[in-house]
C-alpha positions in Angstrom: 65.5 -157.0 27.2 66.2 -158.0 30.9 62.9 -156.5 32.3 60.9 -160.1 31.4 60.9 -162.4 34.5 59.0 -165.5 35.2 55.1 -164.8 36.7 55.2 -161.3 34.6 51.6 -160.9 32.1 52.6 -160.4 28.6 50.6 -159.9 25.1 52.4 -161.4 21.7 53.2 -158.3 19.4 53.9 -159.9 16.1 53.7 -163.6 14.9 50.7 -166.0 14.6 49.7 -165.8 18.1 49.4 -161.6 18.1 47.2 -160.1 20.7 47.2 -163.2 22.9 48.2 -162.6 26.6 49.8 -165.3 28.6 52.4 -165.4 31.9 55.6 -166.1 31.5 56.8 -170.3 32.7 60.4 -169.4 32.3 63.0 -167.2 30.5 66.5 -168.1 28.6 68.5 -164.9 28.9 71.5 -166.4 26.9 68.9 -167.3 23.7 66.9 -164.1 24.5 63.7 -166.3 24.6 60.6 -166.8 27.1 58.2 -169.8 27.5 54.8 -168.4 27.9 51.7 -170.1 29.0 49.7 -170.8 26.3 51.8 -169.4 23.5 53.4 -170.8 20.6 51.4 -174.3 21.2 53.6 -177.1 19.2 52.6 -180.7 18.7 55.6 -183.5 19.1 55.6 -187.2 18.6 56.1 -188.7 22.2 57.9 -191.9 22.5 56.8 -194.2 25.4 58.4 -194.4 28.4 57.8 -195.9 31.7 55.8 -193.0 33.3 54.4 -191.7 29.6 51.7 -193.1 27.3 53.1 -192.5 23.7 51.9 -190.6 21.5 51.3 -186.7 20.2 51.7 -184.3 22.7 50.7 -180.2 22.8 53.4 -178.2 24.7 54.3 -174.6 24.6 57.6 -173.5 22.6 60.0 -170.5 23.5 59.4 -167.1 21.6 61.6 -164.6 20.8 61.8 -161.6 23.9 61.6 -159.2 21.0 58.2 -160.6 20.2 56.7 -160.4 23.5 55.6 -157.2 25.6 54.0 -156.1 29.1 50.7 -155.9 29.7 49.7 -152.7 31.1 47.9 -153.4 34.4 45.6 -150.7 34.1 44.8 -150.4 30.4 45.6 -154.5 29.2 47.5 -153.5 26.2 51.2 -153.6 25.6 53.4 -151.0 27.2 57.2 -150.9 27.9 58.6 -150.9 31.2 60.8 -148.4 33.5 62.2 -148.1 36.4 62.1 -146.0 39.5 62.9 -146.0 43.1 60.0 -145.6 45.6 60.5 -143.3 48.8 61.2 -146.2 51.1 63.9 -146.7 48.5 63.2 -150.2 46.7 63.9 -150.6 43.2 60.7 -151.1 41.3 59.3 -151.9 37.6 56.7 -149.4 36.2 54.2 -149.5 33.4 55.7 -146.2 31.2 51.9 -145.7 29.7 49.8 -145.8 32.7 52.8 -145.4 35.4 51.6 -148.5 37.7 53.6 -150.3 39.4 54.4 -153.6 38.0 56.4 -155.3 41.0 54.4 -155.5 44.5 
């Protein structure tokens, strides 16, 4: 699961936020979990400090990568990822349903 990097579009495949679609803030390779924009909203008690107002704050929680697929640029619905090299012989990622390229 080493083809999710930050700025990629993914859609939630299972849990209580399937079918939403989100980019990706940051990944944890070690705990095999992403933060993704708008996913997996939590609410946490905030204690005051001297820049923050306290109080209960909304913040996005890391998800499991096996939970979490690409976006196919073409179609919008989840599809895994390949990848080739191009003729001018960079490395690239590649949508395996539509076969776009996902890396410009």
């Amino acid at each position: 699961m080493r083809n999710i990097r930050k700025g990629d579009a993914v859609v939630v495949t299972t849990g209580r936020d399937k079918g939403k679609k989100g980019s990706v803030l940051k990944v944890f390779p070690t705990e095999n979990r992403a933060l993704v924009q708008g996913i997996n909203v939590v609410k946490r008690h905030q204690r005051q400090t001297q820049s923050q107002q306290a109080g209960i704050v909304t913040k996005e929680s890391t998800i499991h990568l096996s939970n979490i697929a690409h976006v196919d640029p073409k179609s919008g619905k989840a599809t895994r990822i390949g990848s080739k090299t191009l003729s001018d012989g960079r490395k690239v990622r590649f949508a395996k349903k539509s076969g776009e390229v996902i890396d410009v």
